[in-house]
C-alpha positions in Angstrom: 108.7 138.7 98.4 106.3 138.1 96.4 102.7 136.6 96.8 103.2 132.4 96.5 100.0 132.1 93.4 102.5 135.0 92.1 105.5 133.0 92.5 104.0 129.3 91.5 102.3 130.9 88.1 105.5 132.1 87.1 107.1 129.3 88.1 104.9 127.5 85.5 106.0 129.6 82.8 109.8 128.2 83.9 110.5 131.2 85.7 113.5 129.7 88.0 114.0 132.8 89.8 110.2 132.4 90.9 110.7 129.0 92.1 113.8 129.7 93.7 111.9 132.3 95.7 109.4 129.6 97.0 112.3 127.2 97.8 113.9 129.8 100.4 110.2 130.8 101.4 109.6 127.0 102.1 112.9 125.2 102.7 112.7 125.3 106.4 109.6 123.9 106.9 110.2 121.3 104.3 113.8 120.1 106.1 111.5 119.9 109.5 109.2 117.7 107.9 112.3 115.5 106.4 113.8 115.5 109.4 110.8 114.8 111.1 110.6 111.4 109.3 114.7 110.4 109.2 116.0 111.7 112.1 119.5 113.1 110.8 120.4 116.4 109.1 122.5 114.5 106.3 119.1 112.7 105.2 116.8 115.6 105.9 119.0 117.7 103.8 118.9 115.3 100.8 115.7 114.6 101.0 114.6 118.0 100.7 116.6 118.5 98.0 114.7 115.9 96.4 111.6 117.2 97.2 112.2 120.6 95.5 113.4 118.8 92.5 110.0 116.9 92.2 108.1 119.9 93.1 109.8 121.6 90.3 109.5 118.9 88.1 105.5 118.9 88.8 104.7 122.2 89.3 102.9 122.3 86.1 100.6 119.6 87.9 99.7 122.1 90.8 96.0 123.5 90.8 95.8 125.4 94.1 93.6 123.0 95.5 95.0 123.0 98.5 98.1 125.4 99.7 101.4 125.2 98.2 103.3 124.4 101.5 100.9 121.4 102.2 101.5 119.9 98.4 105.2 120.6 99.1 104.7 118.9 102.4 103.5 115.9 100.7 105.6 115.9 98.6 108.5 115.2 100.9 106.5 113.0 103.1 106.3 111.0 99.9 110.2 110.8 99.1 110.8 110.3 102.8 108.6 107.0 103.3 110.0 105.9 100.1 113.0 105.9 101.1 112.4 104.4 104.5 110.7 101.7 102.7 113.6 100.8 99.9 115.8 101.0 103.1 113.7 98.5 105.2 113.7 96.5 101.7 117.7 96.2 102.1 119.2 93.7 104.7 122.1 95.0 106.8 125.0 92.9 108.1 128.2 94.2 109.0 131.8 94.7 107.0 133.7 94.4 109.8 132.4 91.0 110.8 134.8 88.4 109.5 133.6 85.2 108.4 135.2 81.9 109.1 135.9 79.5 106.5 137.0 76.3 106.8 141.0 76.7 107.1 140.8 80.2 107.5 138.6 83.7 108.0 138.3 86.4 105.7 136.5 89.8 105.6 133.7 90.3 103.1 133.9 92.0 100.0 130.8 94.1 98.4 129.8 94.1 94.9 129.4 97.2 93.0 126.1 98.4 93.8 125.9 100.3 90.1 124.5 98.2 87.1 127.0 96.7 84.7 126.7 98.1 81.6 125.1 95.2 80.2 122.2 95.4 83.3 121.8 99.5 82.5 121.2 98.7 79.1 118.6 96.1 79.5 117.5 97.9 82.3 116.7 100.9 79.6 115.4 98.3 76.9 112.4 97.1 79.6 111.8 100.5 80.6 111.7 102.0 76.7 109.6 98.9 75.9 107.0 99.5 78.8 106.4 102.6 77.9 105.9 101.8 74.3 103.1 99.5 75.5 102.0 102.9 78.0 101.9 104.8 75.1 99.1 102.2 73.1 96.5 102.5 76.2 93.7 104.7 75.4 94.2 108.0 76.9 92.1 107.8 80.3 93.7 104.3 80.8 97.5 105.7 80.0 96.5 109.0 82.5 95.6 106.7 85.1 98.3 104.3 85.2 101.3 106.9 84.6 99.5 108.7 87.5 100.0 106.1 90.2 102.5 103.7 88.9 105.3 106.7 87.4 104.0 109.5 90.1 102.9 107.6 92.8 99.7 109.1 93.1 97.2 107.8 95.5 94.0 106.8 94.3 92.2 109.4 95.9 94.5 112.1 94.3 93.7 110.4 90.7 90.1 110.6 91.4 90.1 114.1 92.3 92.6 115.2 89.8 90.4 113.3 87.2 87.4 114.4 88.8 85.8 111.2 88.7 84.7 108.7 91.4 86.9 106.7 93.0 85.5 103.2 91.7 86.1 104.6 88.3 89.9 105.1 88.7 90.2 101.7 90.1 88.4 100.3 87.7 90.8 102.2 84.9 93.5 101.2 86.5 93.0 97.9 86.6 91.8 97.7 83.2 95.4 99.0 82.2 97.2 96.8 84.0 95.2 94.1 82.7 95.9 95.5 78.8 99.3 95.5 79.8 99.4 91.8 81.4 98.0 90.6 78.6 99.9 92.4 75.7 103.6 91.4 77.7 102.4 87.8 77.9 101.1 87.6 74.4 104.7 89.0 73.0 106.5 86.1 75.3 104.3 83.5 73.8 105.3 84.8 70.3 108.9 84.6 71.4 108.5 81.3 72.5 
């Protein structure tokens, strides 16, 4: 096999044979670390698969500043806690639990989880309007906010990635959000 800058240069290119090579090189320590955080194969093993999808999706983004495993490794550590977090965010309550009404009980029914067409659709308009209003910030400001709203960077990351200090990425990306604020706000007051 070949040498991993070998593999992640090619890989750059869109070499998917390369990549593919770093995926069986890496995919066991990558389930260990998603297991690691969920405790269960079925979750491990999806969100590994996840991780090598955003890995391949950003491998253009690598630098070799640090090892590939340990941006891989962050990398799923990232899709794991988000995950944990949007479950956390979701209240549980039992199906089988029937609830009493006042002549009768019934069980409970779920609603479709997926958007209605109608919700997809507006759902699509925000998100094609946002970035509309992304795509007018100045280009440090649109970096900056893509970075850790979009990518999820850290600040840290931004600041070395950007190699500027840290005070100036918060200050950029405050600025942007600020632009932002401002230019949604101003639109709702024209709309009334």
């Amino acid at each position: 096999m070949l040498e991993d800058n070998v593999l992640i240069a090619q890989s750059q290119q869109g070499d998917m044979t390369a990549f593919e090579q770093l995926i069986q090189k890496y995919e066991r320590k990558i389930y260990t670390i998603a297991y690691k955080y969920m405790g269960n194969h079925e979750d491990a093993n999806d969100l590994a698969q996840e991780a090598f999808i955003k890995a391949y999706q950003a491998i253009g983004t690598f630098r070799a500043d640090a090892a590939f495993s340990t941006w891989l490794g962050r990398i799923t550590a990232n899709k794991c806690l988000d995950e944990l977090r949007r479950r956390k965010r979701q209240k549980t309550v039992s199906l089988d639990e029937m609830v009493e009404g006042e002549e009768n009980s019934f069980s409970k029914e779920l609603k479709d989880p997926k958007p209605t067409p109608a919700e997809e659709t507006e759902r699509q308009e925000v998100a094609a309007h946002l970035q509309m209003l992304i795509n007018r910030l100045q280009p440090d400001y649109k970096e900056v906010i893509i970075l850790r709203e979009i990518e999820g960077y850290s600040y840290e990351e931004i600041a070395e990635r950007q190699q500027c200090s840290l005070g100036t990425v918060k200050s950029r990306i405050s600025r942007a959000r600020k632009l932002l604020k401002e230019w949604i706000t101003a639109e709702k007051e024209v709309k009334g």
